[in-house]
Structure formats: structure tokens, C-alpha cells
Biotite code that builds the C-alpha atoms (Angstrom):
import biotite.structure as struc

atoms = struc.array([
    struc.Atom([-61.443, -43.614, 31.460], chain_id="A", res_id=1, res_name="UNK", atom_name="CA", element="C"),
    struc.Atom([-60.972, -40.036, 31.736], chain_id="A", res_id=2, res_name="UNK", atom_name="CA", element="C"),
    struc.Atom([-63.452, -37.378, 30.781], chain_id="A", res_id=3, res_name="UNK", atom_name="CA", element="C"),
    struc.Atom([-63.055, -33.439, 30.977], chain_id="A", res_id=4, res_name="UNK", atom_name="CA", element="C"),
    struc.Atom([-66.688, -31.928, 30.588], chain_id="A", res_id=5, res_name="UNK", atom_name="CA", element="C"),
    struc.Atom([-67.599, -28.205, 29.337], chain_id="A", res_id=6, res_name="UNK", atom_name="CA", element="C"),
    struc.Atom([-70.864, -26.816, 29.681], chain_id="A", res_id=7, res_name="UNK", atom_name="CA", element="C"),
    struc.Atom([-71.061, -24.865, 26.593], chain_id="A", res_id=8, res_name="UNK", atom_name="CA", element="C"),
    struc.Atom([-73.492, -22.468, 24.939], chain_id="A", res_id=9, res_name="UNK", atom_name="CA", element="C"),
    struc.Atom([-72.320, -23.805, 21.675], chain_id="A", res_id=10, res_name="UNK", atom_name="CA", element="C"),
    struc.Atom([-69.152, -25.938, 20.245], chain_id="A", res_id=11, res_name="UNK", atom_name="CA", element="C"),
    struc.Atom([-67.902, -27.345, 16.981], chain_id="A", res_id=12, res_name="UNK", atom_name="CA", element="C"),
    struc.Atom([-65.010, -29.661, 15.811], chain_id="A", res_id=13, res_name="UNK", atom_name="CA", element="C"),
    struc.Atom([-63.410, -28.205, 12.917], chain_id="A", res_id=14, res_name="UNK", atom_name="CA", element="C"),
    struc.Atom([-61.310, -30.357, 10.362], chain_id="A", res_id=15, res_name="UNK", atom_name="CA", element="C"),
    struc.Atom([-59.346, -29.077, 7.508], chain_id="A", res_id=16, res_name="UNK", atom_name="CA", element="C"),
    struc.Atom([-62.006, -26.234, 7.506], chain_id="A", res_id=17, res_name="UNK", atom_name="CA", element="C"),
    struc.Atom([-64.502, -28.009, 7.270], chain_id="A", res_id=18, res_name="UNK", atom_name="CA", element="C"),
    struc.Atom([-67.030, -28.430, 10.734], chain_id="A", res_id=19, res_name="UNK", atom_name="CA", element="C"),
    struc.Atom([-67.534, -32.582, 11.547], chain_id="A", res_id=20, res_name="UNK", atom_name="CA", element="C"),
    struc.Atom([-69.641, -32.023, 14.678], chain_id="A", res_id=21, res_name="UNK", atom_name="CA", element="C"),
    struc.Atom([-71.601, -29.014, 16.384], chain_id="A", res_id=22, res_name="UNK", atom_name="CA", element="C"),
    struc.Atom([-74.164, -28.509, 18.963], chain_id="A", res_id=23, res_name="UNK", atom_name="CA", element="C"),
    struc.Atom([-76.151, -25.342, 20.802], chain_id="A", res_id=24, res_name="UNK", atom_name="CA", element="C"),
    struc.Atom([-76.148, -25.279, 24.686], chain_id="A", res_id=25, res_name="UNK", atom_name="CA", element="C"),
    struc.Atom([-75.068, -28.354, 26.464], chain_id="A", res_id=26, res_name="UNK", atom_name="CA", element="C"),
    struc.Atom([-71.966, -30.667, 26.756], chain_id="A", res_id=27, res_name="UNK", atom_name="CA", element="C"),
    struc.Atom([-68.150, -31.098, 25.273], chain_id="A", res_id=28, res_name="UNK", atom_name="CA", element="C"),
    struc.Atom([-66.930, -34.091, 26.233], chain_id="A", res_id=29, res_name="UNK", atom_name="CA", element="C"),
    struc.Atom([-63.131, -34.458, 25.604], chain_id="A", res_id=30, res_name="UNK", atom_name="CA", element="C"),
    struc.Atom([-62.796, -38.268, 26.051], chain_id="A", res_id=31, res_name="UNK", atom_name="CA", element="C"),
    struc.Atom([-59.764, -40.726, 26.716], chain_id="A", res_id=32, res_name="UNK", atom_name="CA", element="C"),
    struc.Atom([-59.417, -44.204, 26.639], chain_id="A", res_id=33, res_name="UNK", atom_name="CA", element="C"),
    struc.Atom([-57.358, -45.644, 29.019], chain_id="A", res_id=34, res_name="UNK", atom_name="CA", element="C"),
    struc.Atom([-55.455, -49.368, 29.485], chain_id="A", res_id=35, res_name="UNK", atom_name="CA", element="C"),
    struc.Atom([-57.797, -52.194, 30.839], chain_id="A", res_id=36, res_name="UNK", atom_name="CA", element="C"),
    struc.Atom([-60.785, -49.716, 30.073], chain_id="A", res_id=37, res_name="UNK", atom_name="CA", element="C"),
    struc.Atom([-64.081, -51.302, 28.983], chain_id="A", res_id=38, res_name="UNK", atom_name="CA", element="C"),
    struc.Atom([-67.750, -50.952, 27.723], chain_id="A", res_id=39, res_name="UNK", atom_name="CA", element="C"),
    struc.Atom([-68.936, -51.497, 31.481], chain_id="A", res_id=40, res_name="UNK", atom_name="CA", element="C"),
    struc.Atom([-67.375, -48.459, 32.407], chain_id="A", res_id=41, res_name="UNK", atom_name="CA", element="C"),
    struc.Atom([-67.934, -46.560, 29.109], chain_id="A", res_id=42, res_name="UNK", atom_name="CA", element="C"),
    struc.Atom([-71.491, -47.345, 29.949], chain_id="A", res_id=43, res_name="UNK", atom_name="CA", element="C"),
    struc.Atom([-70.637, -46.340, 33.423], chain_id="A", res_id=44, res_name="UNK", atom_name="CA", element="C"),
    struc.Atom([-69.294, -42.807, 32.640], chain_id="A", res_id=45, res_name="UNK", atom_name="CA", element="C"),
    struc.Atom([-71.706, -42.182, 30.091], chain_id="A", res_id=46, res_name="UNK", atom_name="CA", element="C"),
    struc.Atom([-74.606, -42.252, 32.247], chain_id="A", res_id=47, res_name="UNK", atom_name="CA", element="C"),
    struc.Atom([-73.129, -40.263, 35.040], chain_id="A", res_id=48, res_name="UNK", atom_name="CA", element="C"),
    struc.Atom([-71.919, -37.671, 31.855], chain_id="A", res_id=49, res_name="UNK", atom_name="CA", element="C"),
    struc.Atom([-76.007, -37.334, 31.205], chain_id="A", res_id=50, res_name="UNK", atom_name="CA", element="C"),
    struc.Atom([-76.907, -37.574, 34.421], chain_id="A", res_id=51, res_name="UNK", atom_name="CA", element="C"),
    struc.Atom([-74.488, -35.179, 35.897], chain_id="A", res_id=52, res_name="UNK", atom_name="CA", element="C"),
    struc.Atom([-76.559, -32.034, 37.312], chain_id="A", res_id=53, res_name="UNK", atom_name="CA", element="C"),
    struc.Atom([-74.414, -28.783, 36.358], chain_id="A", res_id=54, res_name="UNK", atom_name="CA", element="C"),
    struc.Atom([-77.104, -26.741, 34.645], chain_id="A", res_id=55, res_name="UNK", atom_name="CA", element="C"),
    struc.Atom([-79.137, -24.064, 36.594], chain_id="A", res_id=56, res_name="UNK", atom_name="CA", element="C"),
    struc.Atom([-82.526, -24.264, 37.481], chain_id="A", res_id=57, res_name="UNK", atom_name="CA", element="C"),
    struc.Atom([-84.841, -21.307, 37.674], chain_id="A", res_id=58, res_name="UNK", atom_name="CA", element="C"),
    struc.Atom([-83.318, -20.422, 40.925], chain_id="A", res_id=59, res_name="UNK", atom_name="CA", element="C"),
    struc.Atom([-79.652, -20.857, 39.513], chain_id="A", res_id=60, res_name="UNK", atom_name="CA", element="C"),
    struc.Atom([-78.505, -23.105, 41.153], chain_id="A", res_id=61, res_name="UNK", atom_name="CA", element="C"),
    struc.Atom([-76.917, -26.247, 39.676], chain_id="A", res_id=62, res_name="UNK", atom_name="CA", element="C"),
    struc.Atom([-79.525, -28.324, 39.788], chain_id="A", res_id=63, res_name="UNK", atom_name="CA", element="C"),
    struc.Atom([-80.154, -29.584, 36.381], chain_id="A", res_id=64, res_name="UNK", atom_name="CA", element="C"),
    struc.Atom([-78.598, -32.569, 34.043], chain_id="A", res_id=65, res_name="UNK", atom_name="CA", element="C"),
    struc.Atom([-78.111, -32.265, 30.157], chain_id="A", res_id=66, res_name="UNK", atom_name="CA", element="C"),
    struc.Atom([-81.373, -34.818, 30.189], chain_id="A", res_id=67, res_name="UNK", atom_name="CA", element="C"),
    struc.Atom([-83.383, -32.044, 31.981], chain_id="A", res_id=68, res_name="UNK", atom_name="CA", element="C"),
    struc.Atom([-82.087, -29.493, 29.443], chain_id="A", res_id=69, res_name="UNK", atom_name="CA", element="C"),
    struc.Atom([-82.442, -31.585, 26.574], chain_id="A", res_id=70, res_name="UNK", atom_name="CA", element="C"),
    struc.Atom([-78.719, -30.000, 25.589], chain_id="A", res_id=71, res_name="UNK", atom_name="CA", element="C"),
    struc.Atom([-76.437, -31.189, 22.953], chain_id="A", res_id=72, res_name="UNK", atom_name="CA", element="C"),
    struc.Atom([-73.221, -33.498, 23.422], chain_id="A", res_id=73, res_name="UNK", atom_name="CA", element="C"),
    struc.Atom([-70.278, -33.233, 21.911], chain_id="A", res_id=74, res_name="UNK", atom_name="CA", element="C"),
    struc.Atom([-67.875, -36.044, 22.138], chain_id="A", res_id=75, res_name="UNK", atom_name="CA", element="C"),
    struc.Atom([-64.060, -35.409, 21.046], chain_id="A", res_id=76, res_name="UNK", atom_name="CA", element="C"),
    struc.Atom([-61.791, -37.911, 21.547], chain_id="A", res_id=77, res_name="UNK", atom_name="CA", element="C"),
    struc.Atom([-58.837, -37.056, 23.348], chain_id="A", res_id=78, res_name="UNK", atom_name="CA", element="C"),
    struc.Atom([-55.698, -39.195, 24.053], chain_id="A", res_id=79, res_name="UNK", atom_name="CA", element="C"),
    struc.Atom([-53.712, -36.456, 25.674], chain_id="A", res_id=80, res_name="UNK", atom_name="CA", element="C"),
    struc.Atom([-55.742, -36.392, 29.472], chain_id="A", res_id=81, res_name="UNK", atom_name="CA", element="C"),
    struc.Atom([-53.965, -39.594, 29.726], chain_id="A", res_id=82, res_name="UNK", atom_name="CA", element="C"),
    struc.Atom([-50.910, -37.694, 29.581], chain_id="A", res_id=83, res_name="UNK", atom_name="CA", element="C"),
    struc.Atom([-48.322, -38.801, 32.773], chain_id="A", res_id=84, res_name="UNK", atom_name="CA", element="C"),
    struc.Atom([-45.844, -35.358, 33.264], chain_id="A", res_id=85, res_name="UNK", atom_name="CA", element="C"),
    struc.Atom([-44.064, -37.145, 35.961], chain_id="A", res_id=86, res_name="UNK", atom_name="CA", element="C"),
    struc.Atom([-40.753, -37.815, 34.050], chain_id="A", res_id=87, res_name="UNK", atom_name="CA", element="C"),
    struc.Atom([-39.575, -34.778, 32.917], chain_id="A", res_id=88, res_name="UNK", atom_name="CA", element="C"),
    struc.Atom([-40.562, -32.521, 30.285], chain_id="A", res_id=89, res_name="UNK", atom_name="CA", element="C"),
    struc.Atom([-41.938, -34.330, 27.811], chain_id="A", res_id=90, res_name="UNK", atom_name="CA", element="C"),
    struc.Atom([-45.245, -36.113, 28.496], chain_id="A", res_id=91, res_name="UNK", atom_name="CA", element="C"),
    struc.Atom([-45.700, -39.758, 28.642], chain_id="A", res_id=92, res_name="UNK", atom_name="CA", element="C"),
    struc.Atom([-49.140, -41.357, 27.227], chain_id="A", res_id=93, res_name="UNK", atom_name="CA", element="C"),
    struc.Atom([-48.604, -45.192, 28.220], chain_id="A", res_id=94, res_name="UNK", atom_name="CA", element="C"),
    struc.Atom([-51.297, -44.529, 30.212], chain_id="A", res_id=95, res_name="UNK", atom_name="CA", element="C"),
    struc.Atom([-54.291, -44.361, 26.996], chain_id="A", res_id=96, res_name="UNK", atom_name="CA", element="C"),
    struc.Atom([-55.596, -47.650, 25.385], chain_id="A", res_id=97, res_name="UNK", atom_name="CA", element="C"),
    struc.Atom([-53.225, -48.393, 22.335], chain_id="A", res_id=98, res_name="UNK", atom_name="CA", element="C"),
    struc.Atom([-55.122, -46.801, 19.653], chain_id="A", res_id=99, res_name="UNK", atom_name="CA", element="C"),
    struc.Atom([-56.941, -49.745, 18.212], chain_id="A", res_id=100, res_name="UNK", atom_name="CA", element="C"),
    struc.Atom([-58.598, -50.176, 21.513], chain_id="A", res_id=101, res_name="UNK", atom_name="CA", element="C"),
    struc.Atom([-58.983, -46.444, 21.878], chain_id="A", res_id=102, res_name="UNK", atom_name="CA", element="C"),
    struc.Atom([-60.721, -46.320, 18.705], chain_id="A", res_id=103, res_name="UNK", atom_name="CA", element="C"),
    struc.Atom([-62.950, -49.173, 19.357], chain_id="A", res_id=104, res_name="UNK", atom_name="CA", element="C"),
    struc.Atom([-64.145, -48.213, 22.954], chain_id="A", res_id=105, res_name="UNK", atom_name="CA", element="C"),
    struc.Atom([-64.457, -44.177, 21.689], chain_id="A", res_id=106, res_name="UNK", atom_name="CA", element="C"),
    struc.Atom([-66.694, -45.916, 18.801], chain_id="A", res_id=107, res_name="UNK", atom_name="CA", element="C"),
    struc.Atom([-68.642, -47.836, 21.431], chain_id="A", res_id=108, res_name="UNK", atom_name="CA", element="C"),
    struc.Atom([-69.421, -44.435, 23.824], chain_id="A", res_id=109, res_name="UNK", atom_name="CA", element="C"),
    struc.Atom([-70.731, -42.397, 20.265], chain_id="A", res_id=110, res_name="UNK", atom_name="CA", element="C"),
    struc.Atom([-72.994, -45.639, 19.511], chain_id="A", res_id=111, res_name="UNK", atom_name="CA", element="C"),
    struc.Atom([-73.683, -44.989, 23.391], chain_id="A", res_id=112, res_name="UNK", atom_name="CA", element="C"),
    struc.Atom([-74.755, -42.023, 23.315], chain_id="A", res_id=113, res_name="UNK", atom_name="CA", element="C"),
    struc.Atom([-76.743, -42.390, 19.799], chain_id="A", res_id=114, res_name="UNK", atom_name="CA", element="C"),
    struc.Atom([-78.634, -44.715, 20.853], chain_id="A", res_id=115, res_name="UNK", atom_name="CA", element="C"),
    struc.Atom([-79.644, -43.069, 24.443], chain_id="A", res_id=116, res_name="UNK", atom_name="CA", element="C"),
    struc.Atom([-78.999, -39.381, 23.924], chain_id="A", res_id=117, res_name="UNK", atom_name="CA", element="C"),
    struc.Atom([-81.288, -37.267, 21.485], chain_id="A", res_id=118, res_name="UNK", atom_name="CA", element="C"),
    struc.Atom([-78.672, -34.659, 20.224], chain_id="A", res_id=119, res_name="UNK", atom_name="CA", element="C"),
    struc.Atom([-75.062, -36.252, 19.586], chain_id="A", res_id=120, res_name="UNK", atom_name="CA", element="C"),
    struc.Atom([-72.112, -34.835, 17.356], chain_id="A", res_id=121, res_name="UNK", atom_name="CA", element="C"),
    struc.Atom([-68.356, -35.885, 17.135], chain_id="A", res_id=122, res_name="UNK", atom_name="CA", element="C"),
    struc.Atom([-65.169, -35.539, 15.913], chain_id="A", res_id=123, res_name="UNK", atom_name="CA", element="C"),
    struc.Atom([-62.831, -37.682, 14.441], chain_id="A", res_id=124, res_name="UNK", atom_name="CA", element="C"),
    struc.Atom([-60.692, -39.776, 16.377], chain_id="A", res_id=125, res_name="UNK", atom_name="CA", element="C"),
    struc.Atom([-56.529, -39.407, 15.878], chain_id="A", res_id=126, res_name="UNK", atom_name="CA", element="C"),
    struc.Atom([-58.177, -36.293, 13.320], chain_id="A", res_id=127, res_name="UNK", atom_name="CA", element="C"),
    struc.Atom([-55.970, -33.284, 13.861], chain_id="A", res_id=128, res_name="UNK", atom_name="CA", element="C"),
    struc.Atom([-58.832, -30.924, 15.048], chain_id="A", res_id=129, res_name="UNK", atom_name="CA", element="C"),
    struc.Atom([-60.002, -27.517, 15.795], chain_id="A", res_id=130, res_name="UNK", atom_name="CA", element="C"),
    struc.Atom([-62.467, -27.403, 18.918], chain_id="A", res_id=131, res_name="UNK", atom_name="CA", element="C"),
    struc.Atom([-64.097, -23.963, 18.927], chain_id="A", res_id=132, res_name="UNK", atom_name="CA", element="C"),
    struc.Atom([-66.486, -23.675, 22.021], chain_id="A", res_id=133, res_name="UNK", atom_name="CA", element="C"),
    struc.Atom([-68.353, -21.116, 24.283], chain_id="A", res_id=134, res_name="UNK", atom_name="CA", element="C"),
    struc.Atom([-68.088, -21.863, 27.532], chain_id="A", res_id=135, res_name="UNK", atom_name="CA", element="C"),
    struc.Atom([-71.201, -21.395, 29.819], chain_id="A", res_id=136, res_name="UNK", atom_name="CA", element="C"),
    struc.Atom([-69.879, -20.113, 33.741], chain_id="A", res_id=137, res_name="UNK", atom_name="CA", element="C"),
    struc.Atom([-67.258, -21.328, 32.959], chain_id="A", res_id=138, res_name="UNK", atom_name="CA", element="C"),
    struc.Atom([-67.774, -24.695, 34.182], chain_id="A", res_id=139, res_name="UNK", atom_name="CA", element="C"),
    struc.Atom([-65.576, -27.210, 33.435], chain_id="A", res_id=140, res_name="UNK", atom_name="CA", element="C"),
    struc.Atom([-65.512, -30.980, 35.273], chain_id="A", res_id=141, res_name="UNK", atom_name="CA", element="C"),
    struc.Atom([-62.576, -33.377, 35.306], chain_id="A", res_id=142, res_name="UNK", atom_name="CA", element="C"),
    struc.Atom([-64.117, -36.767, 35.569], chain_id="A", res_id=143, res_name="UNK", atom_name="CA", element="C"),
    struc.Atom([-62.332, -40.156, 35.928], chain_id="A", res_id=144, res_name="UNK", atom_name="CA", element="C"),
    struc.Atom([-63.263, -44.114, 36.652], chain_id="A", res_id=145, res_name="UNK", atom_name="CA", element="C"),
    struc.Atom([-61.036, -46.608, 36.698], chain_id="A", res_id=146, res_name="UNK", atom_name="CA", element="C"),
    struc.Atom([-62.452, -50.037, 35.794], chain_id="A", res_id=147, res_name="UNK", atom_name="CA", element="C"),
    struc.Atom([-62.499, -51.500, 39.588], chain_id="A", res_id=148, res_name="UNK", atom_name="CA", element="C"),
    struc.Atom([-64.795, -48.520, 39.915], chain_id="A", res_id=149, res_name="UNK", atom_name="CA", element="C"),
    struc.Atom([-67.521, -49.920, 36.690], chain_id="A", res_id=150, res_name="UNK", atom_name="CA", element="C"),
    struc.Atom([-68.661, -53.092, 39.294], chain_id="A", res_id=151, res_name="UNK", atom_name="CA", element="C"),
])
């Protein structure tokens, strides 16, 4: 599973003009399913994603998780980080979950996050979207876990 995380004083997915999912200061997560993923290491990634201390404290220093800071989430799913440029020119995605298994473990993270996370949005998955964001530093983190990695 790969995850590229924005700390953001405000984002919004955007389709056909008309906004799905937005949140205030917090997190973007753009969010990829990869083969032989699971919900062990959704649930895996999703608590280090909350957990993850890259807001400032009083002091400024990084110090602080989106828990501390009660901040919003934004999850967008987000096939491409699987992308494999290797080859040539054109980018190969063999790497992401087929997309019934991509939907079903993105699915499974949102429900995730609902259930443990006060302020969650989304967008769409395989939605052509518009992600509009503000990022805060910037400060963006590439995360990834592979599932021998979830034990």
C-alpha cells in the first residue's frame, strides 16, 4: 500500500463541479492499493497515517499527530503512485490491486477511518477528479508498507 500525505490548511475533491469531500487544516491522503494488499495493513497504515507526528507544537517543531490536532482527513484514492516508469515512457500500473480489489480495500480504509477518526471526507474512487488543496510548509510524506511489513 502506498500513501502520499499533505498537511493541508484546507482541501476539496471536486467532481463535475460539484465538491464530494472537503476538510479545514489537517490531512490529504492520496491512497493506492497495491497486489497482495490487505485490511491488516490498511489497518496498519491507517494508524501510523493518524498517528504520524508532522504538526507543530507551540515551539514549532513537528511534534504533533492529526489526533493531537483534531485535523481533518481527506482520503483520495489514487491508482497512479503504483505507477512502475521503468520501461520506457509510458507508465506501467501492474503494480495496483485490479480495481475490484482496489475498490474494496479503499472502501475498507474510509469505513477505517469513519469509524476511528472524527472528521473524514472522500472522493470517489476511478471518479475523474479535481483535488484543490493548500498546502501547510509544504510538507508532503511518501509512505509505503508492503504486506510482509502488516505482521
Amino acid at each position: 500500500m502506498k500513501v502520499v500525505l499533505q498537511r493541508v490548511l484546507e482541501a476539496r475533491v471536486d467532481i463535475a463541479g460539484e465538491t464530494v469531500g472537503a476538510i479545514g487544516p489537517g490531512l490529504l491522503a492520496l491512497v493506492c492499493a497495491e497486489r497482495g494488499d490487505d485490511e491488516a495493513l490498511a489497518d496498519k497504515m491507517l494508524a501510523k497515517i493518524v498517528k504520524l507526528r508532522i504538526f507543530s507544537d507551540a515551539a514549532g517543531k513537528m511534534n504533533l499527530s492529526l489526533q493531537d490536532v483534531a485535523g481533518g482527513l481527506l482520503i483520495v484514492s489514487q491508482f497512479t503512485l503504483a505507477a512502475d516508469c521503468s520501461g520506457g515512457n509510458r507508465p506501467s500500473f501492474t503494480g495496483a490491486a485490479v480495481p475490484d480489489e482496489g475498490r474494496r480495500l479503499y472502501d475498507y480504509f474510509v469505513r477505517q477511518a469513519q469509524a476511528t477518526h472524527p472528521t473524514v471526507a472522500t472522493g470517489q474512487f476511478a471518479a475523474d477528479m479535481r483535488v484543490h488543496l493548500v498546502n501547510d510548509g509544504p510538507v508532503t510524506i511518501p509512505m509505503q508498507m508492503s504486506p510482509a511489513s502488516a505482521g
